[in-house]
C-alpha positions in Angstrom: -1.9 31.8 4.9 0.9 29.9 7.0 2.6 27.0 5.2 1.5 24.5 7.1 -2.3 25.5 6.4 -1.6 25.9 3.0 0.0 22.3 2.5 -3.2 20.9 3.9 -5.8 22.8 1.8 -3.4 21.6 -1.4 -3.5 18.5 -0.1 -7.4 18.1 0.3 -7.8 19.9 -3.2 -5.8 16.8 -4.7 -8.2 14.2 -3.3 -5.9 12.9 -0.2 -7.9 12.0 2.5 -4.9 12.8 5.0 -1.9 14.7 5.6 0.7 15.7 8.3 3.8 16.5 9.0 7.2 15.0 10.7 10.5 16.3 11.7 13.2 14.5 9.8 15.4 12.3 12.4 16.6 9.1 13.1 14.0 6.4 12.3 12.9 4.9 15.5 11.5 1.6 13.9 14.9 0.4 12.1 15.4 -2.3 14.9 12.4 -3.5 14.7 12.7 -3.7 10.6 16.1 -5.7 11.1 14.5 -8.0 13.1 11.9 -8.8 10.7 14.7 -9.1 8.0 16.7 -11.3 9.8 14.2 -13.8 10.7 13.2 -14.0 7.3 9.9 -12.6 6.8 10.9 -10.6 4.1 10.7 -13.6 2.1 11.7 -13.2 -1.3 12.2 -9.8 -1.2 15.7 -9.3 -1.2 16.0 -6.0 -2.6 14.9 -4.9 1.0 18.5 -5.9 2.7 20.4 -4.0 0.4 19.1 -1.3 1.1 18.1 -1.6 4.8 21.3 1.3 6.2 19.2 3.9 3.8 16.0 3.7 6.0 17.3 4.3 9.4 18.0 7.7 8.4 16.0 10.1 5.7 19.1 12.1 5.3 21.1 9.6 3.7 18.7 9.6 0.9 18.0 13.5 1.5 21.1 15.3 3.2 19.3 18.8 2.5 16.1 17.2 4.2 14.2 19.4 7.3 10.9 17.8 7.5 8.9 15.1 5.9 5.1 15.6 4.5 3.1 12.1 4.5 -0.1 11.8 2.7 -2.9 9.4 2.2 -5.1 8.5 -0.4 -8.0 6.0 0.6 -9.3 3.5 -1.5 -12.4 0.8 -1.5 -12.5 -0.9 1.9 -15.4 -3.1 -0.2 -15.9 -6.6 2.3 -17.3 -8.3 -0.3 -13.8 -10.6 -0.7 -13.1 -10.6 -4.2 -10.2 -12.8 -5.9 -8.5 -9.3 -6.7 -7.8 -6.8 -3.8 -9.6 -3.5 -3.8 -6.7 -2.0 -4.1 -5.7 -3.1 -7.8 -8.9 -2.7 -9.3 -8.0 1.1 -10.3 -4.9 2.9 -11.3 -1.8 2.1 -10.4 -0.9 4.0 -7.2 2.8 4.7 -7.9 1.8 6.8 -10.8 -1.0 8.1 -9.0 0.3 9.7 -6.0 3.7 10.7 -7.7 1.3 12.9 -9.9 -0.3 14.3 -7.3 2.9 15.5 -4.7 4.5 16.7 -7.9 1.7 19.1 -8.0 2.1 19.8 -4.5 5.8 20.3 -4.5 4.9 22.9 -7.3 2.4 24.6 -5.3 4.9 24.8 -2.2 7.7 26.4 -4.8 5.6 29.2 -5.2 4.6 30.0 -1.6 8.0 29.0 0.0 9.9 32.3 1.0 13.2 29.7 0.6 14.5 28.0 -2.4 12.6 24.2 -2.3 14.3 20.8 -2.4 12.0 18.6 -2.8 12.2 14.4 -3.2 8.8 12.2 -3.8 8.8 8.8 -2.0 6.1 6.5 -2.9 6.5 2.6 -1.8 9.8 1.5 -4.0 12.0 4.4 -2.4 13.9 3.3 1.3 11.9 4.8 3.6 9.5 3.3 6.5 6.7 4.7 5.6 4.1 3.5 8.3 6.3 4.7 10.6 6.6 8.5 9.2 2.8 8.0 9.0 2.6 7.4 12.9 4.8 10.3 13.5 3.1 12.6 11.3 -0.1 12.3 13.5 -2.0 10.2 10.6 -2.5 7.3 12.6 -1.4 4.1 14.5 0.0 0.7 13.2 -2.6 -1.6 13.8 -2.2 -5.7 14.5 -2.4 -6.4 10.8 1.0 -4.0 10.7 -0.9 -1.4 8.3 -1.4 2.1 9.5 -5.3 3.0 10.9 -6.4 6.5 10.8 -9.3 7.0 12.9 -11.2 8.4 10.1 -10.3 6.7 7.1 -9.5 3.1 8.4 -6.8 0.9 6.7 -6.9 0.9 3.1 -4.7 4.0 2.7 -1.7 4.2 0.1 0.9 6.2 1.4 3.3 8.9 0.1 5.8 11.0 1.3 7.3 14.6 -0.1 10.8 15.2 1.9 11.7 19.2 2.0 13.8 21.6 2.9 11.4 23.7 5.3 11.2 23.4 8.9 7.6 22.7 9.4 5.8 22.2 12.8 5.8 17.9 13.6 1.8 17.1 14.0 0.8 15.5 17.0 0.9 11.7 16.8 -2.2 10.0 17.2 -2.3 6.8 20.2 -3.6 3.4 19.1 -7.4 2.4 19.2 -7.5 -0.8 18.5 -7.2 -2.4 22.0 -8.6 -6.0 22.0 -9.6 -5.6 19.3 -8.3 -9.0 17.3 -10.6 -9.2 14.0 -7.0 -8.7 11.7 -5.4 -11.4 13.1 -8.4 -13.5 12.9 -9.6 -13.4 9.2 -5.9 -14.2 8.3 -6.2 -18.1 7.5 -2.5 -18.7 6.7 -1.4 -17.1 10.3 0.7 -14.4 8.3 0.3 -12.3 11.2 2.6 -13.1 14.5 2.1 -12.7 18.1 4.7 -9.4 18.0 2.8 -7.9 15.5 5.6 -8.7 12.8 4.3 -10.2 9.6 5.3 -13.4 8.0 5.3 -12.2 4.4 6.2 -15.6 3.5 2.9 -16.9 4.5 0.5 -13.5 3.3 -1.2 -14.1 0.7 -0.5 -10.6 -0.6 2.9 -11.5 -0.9 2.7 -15.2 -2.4 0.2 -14.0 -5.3 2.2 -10.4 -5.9 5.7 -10.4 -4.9 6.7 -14.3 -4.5 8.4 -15.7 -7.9 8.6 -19.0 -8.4 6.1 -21.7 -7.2 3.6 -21.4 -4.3 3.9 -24.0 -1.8 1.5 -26.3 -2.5 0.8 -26.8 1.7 -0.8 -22.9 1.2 -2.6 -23.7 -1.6 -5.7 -24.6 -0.2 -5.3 -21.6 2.5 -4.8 -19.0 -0.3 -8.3 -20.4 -2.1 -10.1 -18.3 -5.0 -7.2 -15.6 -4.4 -5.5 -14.0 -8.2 -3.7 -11.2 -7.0 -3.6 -9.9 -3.3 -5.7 -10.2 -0.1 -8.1 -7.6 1.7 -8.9 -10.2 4.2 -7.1 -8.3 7.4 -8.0 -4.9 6.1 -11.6 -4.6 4.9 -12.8 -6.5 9.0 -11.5 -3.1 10.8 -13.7 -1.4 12.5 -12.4 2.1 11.4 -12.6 1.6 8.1 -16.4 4.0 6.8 -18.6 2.9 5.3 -19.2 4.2 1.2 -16.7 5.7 -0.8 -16.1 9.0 0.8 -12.8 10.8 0.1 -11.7 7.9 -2.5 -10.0 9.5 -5.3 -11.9 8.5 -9.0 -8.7 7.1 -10.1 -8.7 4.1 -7.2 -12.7 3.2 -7.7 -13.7 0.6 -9.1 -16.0 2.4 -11.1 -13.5 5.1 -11.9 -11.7 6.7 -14.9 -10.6 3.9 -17.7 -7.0 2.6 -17.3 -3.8 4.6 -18.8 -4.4 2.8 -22.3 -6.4 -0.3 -21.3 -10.6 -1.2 -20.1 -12.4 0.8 -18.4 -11.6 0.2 -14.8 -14.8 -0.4 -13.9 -14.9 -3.8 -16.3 -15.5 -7.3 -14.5 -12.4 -8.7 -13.6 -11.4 -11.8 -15.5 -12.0 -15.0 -13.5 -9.4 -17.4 -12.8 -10.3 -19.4 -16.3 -10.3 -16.2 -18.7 -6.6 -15.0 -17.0 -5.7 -18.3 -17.8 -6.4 -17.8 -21.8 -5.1 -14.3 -21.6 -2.3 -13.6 -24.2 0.4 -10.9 -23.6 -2.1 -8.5 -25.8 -5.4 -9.1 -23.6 -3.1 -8.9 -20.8 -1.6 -5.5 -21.8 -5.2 -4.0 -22.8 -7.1 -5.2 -19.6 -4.1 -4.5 -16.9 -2.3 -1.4 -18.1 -2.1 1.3 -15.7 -3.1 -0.7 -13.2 -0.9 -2.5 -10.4 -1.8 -6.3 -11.4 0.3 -4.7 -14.8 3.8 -4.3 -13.0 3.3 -8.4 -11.9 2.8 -9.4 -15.4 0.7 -12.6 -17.1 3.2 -15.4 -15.9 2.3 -14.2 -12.1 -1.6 -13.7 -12.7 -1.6 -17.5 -14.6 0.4 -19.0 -11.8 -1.8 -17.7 -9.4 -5.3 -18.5 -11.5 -3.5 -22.5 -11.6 -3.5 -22.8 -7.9 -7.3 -21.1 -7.6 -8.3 -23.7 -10.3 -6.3 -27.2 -8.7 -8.5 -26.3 -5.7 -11.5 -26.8 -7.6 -10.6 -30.3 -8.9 -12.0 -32.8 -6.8 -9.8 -35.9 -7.0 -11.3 -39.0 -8.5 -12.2 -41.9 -5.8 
């Protein structure tokens, strides 16, 4: 079986939902990413800058690097809006899809006729990963700035296995979403500019995950009932199926219990009960998961401003 063929089948036997290939190059996005750093958007993120020279080229974190395998792993697009994002409501990601291309770095060990090198990225490593995504034929960045697949929609995690072997670049897919505005609409903090660039320091993904410190109070009513991220320009696009079709157990919320905590399929706490959480309930009901990595101060911070919303002042 060619290599290519192989990779896929392997890939499909591990639950990803999609998978293609790129040629390693130059990245073609890196001015655009600048330009978001420099007029802030990042936000808080600093980490981001320092290592902005690594991501205009996979070499310089891979010398040996020929081509670049992308997957995707789908998980609940569920509409229902939810103070906690789909996405967090099963494992943790990170550990998730490193897992599964470590098996799939195996399997190409065997069958490569060439000694493999092999480096996992998943999220934290300095790579532009929608943009290896659009070259690798799994799909188009769409207006919210996440990738689409014309299959699978927009609630993907990514990953990417960067080898050796010279494999054959898949053919890019072109963007659907024409007028298509339902993103930018369902975003009430106007996160999402006219250039397609994201304001990270208005997303609400951002100010209840990745923002330290205090939420501006002007976004607090704009950020509402939210505890930990935002599905709100995801779960409107069109593309995304409907059921839970090619969602790996470990992402459902009705999947396999936590590494070491509840079962994932347990009601999440509501903004009062994270509010009386100690470090022990917090530990038992979030291990393994991605609200975990935040920690309690985050997911208390947050459940104060979804609680001062509720208070109606005294006349």
């Amino acid at each position: 079986m060619p290599l290519p063929s192989l990779i896929r089948e392997e890939a499909s036997r591990l639950g990803f939902a999609a998978v293609g290939f790129a040629a390693i190059g130059p990245c073609q996005t890196y001015d655009r990413f600048k330009n978001w750093l420099n007029r802030g958007y990042a936000g808080g993120m600093t980490y981001l800058a320092r290592h902005a020279l690594l991501r205009a080229d996979l070499r310089q974190i891979m010398p040996e690097a020929r081509s670049i395998i992308v997957v995707a792993a789908r998980y609940p697009a569920d509409p229902t809006l939810s103070p906690f994002s789909n996405y967090c409501r099963g494992r943790d990601y990170h550990d998730i899809l490193r897992g599964k291309l470590k098996q799939l770095a195996r399997s190409l060990e065997v069958q490569s006729s060439i000694p493999l090198r092999s480096r996992i990225c998943v999220d934290s490593a300095p790579v532009l990963e929608r943009e290896w995504a659009v070259r690798a034929g799994l799909g188009w960045i769409g207006k919210q700035g996440s990738l689409v697949n014309p299959e699978w929609g927009c609630t993907l995690f990514l990953g990417e296995l960067l080898v050796n072997l010279e494999l054959a670049p898949s053919k890019p897919k072109p963007s659907k979403c024409g007028t298509c505005r339902r993103c930018v609409e369902a975003c009430p903090t106007g996160a999402i500019q006219p250039d397609g660039l994201i304001d990270a320091r208005r997303c609400i993904a951002y100010l209840t995950i990745e923002h330290k410190g205090e939420i501006p109070e002007d976004l607090h009513p704009l950020i509402g009932a939210s505890l930990f991220g935002c599905d709100r320009c995801t779960v409107v696009c069109p593309f995304n199926p409907v059921g839970d079709t090619a969602i790996l157990p470990e992402f459902s919320c009705l999947g396999r219990s936590a590494a070491g905590g509840n079962p994932v399929g347990t009601p999440m706490p509501t903004a009062e009960q994270c509010l009386t959480l100690s470090e022990a309930d917090f530990q038992q009901r979030f291990r393994g998961t991605a609200v975990y990595r935040s920690g309690l101060a985050c997911l208390k911070r947050n459940a104060t401003v979804a609680m001062a919303k509720r208070i109606t002042p005294k006349k």
